[in-house]
C-alpha positions in Angstrom: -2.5 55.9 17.2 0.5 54.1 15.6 -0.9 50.8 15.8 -4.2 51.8 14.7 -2.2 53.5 11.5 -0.5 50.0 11.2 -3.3 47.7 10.9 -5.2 49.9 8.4 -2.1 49.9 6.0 -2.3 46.0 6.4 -5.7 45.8 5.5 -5.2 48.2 2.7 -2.9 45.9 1.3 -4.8 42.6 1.8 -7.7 44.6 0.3 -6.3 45.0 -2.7 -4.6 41.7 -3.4 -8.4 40.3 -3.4 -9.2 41.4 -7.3 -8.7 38.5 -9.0 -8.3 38.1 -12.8 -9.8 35.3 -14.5 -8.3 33.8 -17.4 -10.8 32.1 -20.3 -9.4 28.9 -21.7 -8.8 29.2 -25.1 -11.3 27.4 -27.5 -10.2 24.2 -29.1 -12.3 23.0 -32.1 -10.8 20.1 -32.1 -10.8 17.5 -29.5 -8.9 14.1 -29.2 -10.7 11.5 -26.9 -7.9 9.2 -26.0 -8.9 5.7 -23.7 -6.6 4.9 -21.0 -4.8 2.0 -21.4 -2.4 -0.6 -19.3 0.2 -2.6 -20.9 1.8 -5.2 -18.7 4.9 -7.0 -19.4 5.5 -10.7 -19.9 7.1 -10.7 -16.4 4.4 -9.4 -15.1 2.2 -11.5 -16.6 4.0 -14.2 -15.3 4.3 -13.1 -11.8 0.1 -12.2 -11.8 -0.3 -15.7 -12.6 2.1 -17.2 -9.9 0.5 -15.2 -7.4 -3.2 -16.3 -8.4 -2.0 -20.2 -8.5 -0.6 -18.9 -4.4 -3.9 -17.6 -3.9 -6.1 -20.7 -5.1 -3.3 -22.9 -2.8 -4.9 -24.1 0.5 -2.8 -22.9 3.5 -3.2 -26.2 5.1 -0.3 -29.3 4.1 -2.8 -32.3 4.8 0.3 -34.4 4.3 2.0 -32.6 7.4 -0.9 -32.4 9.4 -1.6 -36.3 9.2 1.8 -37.2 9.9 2.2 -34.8 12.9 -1.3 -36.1 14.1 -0.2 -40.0 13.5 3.2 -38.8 16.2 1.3 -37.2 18.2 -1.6 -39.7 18.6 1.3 -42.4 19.2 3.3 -40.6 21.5 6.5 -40.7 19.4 6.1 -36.9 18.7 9.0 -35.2 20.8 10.4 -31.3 20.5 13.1 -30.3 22.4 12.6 -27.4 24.7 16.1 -26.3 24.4 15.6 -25.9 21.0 12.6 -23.8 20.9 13.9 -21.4 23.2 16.9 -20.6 21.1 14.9 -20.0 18.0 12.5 -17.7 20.3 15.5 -15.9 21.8 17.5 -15.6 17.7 14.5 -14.2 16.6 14.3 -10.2 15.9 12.1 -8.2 15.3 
């Protein structure tokens, strides 16, 4: 059968590719044991401390908070709607 004749030339193939030669690493006497190490630059020195003074920052303004609360409480606190929905409606995402 042709097809028969086909497939056992493929395996034939296949069937020899799967010898595989192993290669021994050579033998080094002598070895170097290096550390890692990071070096970072003055800038980012800098920014690493920026960002940990951000971090430690509470995400609350008191300041804000009271005087909004103070409006509010006395009834002088006003937004315009108008002006709301055009931020809402510029907005993209």
């Amino acid at each position: 059968m042709i097809i028969n004749n086909n497939i056992q030339s493929v395996l034939k193939t296949y069937g020899d590719n799967k010898t595989v030669k192993t290669v021994k690493p050579e033998n080094k006497t002598t070895s170097i044991s290096k550390q890692d190490e990071v070096v970072l630059s003055s800038q980012a020195q800098s920014f690493s401390q920026v960002l940990q003074k951000a971090k430690n920052m509470s995400d609350v303004r008191a300041d804000k908070v009271e005087a909004l609360s103070t409006q509010v409480d006395s009834g002088a606190y006003y937004i315009d709607s108008t002006d709301i929905a055009g931020k809402i409606l510029s907005t993209r995402y």
